[in-house]
KELUM-856655 format. One record per residue (C-alpha): residue in three letters; x negated, y, z negated. Coordinates in steps of 0.001 Angstrom, whole numbers, padded with zeros to 6 digits, always signed. Layout:
N
ALAXYZ...
This chain:
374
UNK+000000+000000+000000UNK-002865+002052+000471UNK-003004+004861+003972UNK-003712+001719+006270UNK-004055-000779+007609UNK-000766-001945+006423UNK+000492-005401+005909UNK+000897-007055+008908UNK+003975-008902+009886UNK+003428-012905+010337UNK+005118-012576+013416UNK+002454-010145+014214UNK-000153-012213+013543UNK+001097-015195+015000UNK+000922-013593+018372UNK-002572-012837+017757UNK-003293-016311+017302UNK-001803-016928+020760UNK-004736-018845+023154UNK-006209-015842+025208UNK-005914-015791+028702UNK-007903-013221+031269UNK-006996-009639+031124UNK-005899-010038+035137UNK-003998-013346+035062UNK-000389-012396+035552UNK+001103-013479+032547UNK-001174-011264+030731UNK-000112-007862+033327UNK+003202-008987+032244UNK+002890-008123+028757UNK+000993-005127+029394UNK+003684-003792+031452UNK+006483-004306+028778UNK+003410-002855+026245UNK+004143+000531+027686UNK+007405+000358+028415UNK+008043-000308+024345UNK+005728+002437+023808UNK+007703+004692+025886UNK+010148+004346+023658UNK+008461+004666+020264UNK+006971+007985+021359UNK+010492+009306+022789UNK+009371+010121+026216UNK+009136+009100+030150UNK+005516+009541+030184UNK+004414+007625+033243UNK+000396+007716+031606UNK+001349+005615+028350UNK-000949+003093+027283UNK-003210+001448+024326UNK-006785+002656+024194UNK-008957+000050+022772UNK-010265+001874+020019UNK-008547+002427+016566UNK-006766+005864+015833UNK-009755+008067+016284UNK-010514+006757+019564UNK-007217+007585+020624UNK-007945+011283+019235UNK-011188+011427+021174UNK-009736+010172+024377UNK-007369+012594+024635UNK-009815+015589+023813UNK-012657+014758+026239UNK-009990+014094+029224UNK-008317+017660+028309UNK-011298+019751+027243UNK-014468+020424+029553UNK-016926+023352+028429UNK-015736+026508+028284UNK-012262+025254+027780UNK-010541+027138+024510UNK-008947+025154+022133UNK-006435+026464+018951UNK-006564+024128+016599UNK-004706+023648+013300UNK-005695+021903+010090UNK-004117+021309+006962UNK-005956+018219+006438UNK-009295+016216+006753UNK-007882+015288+010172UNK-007096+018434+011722UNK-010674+018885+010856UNK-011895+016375+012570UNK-010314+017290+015774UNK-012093+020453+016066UNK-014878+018604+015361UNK-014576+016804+018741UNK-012977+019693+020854UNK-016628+021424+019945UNK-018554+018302+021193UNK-016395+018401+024339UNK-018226+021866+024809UNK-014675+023600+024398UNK-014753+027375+022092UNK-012428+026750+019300UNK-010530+028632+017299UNK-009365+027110+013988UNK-006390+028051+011487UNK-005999+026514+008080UNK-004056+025789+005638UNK-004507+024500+002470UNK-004559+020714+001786UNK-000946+019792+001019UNK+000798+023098+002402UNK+002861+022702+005472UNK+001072+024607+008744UNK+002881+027559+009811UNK+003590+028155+012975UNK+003933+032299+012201UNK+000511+031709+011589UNK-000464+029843+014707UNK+002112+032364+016753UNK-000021+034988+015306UNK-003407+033470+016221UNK-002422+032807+019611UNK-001155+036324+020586UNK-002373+038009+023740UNK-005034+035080+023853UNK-004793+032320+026446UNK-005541+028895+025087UNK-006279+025567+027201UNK-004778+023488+024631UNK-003397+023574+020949UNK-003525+020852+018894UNK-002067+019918+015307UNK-001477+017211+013299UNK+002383+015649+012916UNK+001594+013373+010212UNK-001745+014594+008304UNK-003082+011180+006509UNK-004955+013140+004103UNK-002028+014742+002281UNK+001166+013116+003086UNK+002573+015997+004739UNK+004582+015996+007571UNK+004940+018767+010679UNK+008207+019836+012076UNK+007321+019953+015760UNK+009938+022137+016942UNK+008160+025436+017208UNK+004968+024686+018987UNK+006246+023973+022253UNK+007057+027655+022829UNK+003925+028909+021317UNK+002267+026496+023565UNK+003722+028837+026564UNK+002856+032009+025490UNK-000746+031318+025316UNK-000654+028613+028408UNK-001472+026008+026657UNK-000794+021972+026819UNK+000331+020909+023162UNK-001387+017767+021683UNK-000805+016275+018494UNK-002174+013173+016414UNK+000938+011425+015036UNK-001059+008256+014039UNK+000678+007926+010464UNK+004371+009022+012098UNK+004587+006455+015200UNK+007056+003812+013665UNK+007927+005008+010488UNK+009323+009015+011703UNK+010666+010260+014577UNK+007823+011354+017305UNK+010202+012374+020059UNK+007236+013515+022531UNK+009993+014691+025298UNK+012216+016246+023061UNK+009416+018262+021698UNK+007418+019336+024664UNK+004574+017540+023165UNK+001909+017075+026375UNK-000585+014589+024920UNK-000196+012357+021438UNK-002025+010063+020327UNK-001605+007217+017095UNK-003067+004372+015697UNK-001843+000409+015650UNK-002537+000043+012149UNK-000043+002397+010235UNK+003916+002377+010509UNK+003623-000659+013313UNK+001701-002567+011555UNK-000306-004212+013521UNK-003921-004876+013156UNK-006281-001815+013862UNK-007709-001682+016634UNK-006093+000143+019199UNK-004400+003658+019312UNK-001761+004292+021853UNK-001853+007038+023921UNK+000814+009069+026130UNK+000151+012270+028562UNK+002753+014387+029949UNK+002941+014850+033621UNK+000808+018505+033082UNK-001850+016919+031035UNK-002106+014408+033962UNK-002266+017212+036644UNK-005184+019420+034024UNK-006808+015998+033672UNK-007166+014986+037316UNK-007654+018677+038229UNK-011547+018872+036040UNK-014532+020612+037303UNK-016765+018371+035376UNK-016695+014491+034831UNK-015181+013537+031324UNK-018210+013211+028670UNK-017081+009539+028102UNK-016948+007048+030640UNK-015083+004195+028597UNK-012464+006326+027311UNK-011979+008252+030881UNK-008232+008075+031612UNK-008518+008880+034836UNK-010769+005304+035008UNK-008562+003002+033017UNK-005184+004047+034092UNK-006403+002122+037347UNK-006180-000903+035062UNK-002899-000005+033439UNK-001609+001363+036292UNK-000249-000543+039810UNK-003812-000821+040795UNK-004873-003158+038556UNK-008860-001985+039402UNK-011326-003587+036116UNK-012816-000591+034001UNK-013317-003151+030814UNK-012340-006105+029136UNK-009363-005215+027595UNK-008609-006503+024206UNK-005978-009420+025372UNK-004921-010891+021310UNK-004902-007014+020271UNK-002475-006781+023417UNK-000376-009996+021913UNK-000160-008143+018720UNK+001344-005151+019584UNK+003628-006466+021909UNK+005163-008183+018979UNK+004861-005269+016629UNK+006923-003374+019134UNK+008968-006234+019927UNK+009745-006033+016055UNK+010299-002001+015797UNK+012669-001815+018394UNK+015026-005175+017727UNK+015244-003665+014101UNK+016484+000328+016059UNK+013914+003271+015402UNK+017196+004725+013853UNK+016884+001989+011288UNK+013355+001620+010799UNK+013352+005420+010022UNK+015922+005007+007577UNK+014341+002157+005881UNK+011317+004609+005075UNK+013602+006898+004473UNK+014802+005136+001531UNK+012105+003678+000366UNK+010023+006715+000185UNK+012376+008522-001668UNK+012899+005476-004463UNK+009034+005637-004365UNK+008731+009086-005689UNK+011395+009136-007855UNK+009742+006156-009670UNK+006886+008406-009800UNK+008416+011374-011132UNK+010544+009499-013531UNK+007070+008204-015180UNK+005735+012359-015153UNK+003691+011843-012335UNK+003474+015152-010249UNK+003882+014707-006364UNK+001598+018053-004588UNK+003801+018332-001415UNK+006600+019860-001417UNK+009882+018057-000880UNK+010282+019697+002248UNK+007338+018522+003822UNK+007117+015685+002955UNK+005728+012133+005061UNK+008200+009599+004102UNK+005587+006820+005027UNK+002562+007966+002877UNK+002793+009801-000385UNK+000595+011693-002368UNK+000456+011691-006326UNK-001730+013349-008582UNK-004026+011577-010399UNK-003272+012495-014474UNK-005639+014575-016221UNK-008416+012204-018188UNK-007665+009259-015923UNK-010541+007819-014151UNK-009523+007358-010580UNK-011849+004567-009366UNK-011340+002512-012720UNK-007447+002785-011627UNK-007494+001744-008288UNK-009904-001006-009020UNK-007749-002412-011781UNK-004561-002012-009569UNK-006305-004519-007686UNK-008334-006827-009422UNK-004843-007237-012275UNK-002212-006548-009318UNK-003542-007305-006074UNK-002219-004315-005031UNK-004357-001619-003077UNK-003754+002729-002846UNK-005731+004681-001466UNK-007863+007476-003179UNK-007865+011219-002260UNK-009542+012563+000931UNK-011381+016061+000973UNK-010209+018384-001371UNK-007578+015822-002779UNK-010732+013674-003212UNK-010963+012072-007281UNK-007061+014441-007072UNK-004902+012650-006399UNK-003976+009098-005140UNK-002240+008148-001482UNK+000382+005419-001535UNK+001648+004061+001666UNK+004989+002479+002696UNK+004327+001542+006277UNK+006408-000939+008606UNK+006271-004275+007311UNK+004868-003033+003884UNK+007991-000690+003457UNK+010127-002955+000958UNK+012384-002671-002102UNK+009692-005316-003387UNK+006751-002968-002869UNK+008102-000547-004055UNK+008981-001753-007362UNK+005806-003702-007734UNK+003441-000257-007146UNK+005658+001276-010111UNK+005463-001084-012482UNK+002015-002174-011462UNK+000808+001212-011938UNK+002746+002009-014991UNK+000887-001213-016384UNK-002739-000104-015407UNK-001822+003401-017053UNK-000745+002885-020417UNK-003681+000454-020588UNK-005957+002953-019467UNK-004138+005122-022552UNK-001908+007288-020420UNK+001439+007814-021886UNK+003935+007363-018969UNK+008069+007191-018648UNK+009668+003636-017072UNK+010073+004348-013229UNK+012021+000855-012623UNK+015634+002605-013411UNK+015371+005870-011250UNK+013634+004021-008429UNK+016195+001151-008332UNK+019089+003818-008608UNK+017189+005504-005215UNK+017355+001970-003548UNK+020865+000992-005091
């Protein structure tokens, strides 16, 4: 129950288990075909370029950057998070000028803030982060696509921790290039981080003055593969394939609407668990990311000791704080197949347990959190 990988459905890992065939036989272009048709509908769009990278969430991020960015490019990105951080990281390497706006860890971005940033500037691309892993905080995508406009910009976004678990809606949104992660609210194995590019990202792609930086994540190369042509660029990763296939096989039988609602719920039983044992939750209800959720550790408790009791008397795993939540605060996920009544209840009472042994007065979290999932 930690920020990912999450458990892994044994239907999931079944298909893994499948005998692998050759990444051209038939069977196997098949699956890879209904891959990205499934995808399509995760991400809520008719993105023709839709496809796994092989790579795990951050080689999804980076694939997208060095096929949209070339030097001299600008780039407006937004952090709030260790993640939006790391994208500006990689627009730089691309050669691109960026500008950055943040936000603290935990608060919400603000797109008055980007609007403002952006004004009378023309941008190449702004980027942001839907579902910042960091802090449990989720962005409300709504504004961006007009902002995007002003400044002539394509709008890309990481949504590796929303993709499953919350509503991406890439058409809806005006969202030109996303990227996630198998590993999170699919539940799937890590290992490779669908991609999808709006017809415009395709046309600023294709239309580069320079080669992209990176010749195994070049789009413009392995759509070949993925695409009617069927031309070799690598090996693809054929049990990885198997796996999602089945994870998406699994997310759509079930409806997005009810997955969604299932985290939903669960989320919410989660925190009022916490909150009913005087556990303070940083992000504001508002903003909240209904699969991952971020706690504050208690003043005099030892984080590491925690987490290592959690699973050495529990088996269960969270995750500790990243950047400034770092020794903070505490991340506990409720992804996909992980996202149970079950779970939920065992984290509470699990962590309740390693608490009051560690000397930390808490409140029983079993009677609101069962009222949330009643």
């Amino acid at each position: 129950m930690g920020p990912g990988p999450s458990d892994v459905d044994p239907a999931v890992l079944r298909a893994l288990s499948a005998p692998t065939i050759g990444h051209l036989d038939p069977a196997f272009l098949t699956i890879m075909d209904e891959v990205r048709a499934m995808l399509r509908a995760c991400f809520g769009t008719q993105n023709e370029l839709t496809m796994p990278m092989s790579g795990t969430g951050s080689a999804g991020m980076e694939t997208l950057l060095v096929n949209l960015l070339e030097p001299g490019d600008r780039a407006l990105i937004a952090q709030h998070g260790v993640f939006g951080g790391r994208m500006a990281e990689v627009a730089r390497r691309c050669g691109a000028e960026v500008e950055l706006v943040t936000e603290p860890f935990g608060q919400p971005l603000r797109p008055e803030v980007i609007a403002a940033a952006a004004e009378g500037k023309r941008f190449d691309l702004i980027a942001l982060v839907h579902a910042e892993t960091s802090t449990g905080v989720l962005t409300d995508l709504t504004p961006y696509r007009s902002i995007a406009n002003r400044c002539g910009a394509l709008l890309a976004i990481d949504c590796v921790t929303s993709l499953g678990g919350v509503p991406v809606e890439l058409d809806k949104h005006g969202v030109d290039a996303a990227y996630s992660g198998t590993q999170k609210c699919l539940s799937c194995p890590p290992g490779l981080s669908p991609v999808s590019l709006s017809p415009r990202a395709v046309a600023k792609m294709t239309s580069r003055d320079t080669q992209v930086q990176s010749w195994y994540l070049d789009l413009g190369l392995i759509a070949q593969y993925w695409g009617a042509e069927r031309a070799y660029h690598h090996t693809a990763p054929v049990n990885m394939i198997y796996a999602l296939h089945e994870a998406l096989r699994l997310a759509l039988d079930e409806t997005l609407t009810a997955r969604f609602a299932r985290h939903e719920k669960h989320a919410a039983a989660l925190r009022a668990g916490l909150q009913a044992m005087g556990l303070a939750l940083p992000v504001a209800e508002a903003h909240r990311l209904d699969p991952l959720t971020l706690v504050s550790i208690p003043a005099g408790v030892n984080d590491r000791a925690i987490r290592s009791e959690l699973i050495t008397r529990h088996g269960l795993e969270i995750g500790g704080g990243l950047g400034e939540f770092k020794g903070k605060a505490w991340r506990i996920g409720l992804m996909g197949s992980a996202c149970t009544a079950r779970n939920v209840l065992l984290c509470l009472s699990a962590l309740r347990d390693v608490l009051k042994r560690a000397g930390h007065a808490v409140g029983d979290p079993i009677p609101a959190a069962s009222a949330a999932l009643d």
